[in-house]
C-alpha positions as CSV (number, residue, x, y, z in Angstrom):
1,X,-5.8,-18.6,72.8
2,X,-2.1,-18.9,72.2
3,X,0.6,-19.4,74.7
4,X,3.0,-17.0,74.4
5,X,6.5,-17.5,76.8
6,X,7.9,-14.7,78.7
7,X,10.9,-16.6,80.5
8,X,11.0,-19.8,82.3
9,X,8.0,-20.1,84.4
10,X,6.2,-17.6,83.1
11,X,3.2,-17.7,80.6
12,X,0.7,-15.0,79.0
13,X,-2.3,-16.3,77.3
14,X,-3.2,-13.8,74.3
15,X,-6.3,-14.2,72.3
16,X,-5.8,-15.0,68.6
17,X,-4.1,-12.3,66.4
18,X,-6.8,-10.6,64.2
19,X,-7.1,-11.6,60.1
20,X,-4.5,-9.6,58.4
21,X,-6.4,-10.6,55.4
22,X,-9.5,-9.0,56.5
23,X,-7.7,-5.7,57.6
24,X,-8.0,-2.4,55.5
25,X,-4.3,-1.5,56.3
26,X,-3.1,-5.0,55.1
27,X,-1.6,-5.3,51.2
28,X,0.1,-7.6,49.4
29,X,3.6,-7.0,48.6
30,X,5.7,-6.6,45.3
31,X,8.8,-8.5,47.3
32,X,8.7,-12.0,46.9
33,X,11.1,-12.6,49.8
34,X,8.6,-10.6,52.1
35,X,5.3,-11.0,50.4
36,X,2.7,-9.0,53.4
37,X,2.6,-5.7,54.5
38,X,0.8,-3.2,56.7
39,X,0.5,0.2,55.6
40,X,0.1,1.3,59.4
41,X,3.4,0.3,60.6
42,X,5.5,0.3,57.2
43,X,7.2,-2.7,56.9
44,X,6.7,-6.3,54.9
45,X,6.9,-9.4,56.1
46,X,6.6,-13.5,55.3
47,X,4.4,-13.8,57.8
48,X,1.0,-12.3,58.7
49,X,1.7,-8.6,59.8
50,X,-0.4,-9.1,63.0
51,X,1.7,-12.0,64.2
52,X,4.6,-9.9,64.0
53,X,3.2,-7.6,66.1
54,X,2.5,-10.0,68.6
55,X,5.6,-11.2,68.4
56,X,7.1,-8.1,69.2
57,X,5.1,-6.1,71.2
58,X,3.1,-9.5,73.4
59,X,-0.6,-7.8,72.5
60,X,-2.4,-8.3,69.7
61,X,-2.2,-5.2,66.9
62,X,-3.7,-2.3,68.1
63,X,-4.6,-1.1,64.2
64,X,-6.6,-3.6,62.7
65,X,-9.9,-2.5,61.0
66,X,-11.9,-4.6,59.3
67,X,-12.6,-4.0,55.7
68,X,-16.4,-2.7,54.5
69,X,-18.7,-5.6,54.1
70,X,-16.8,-8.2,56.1
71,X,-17.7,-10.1,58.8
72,X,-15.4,-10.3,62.1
């Protein structure tokens, strides 16, 4: 779980973000400064796409799939 907080007194607990690494949207970059993308919402990023979207939106990313012959 990660603690994630809203304003002063306030906390959300969220479940890990899913494994960019094990998504089918999920490439690897030609940009060195920004080295991850996600083909679903079109941008790049240092970090994992998914904890952008955490980070942005408070739920985990509503996109992820995992890739064929992967395990969860």
């Amino acid at each position: 779980m990660i603690d994630i907080v809203i304003g002063p007194k306030q906390e959300k607990k969220i479940a890990k973000p899913p494994d960019c690494l094990k998504c089918v949207h999920f490439s690897v970059s030609w940009d060195a400064v920004f080295p991850r993308s996600c083909a679903v919402f079109e941008f790049k990023t240092k970090q994992l796409p998914s904890v952008e979207v955490l980070r942005a939106t408070g739920t985990n990313c509503p996109s992820f799939q995992l890739k064929k012959g992967l395990k969860a």
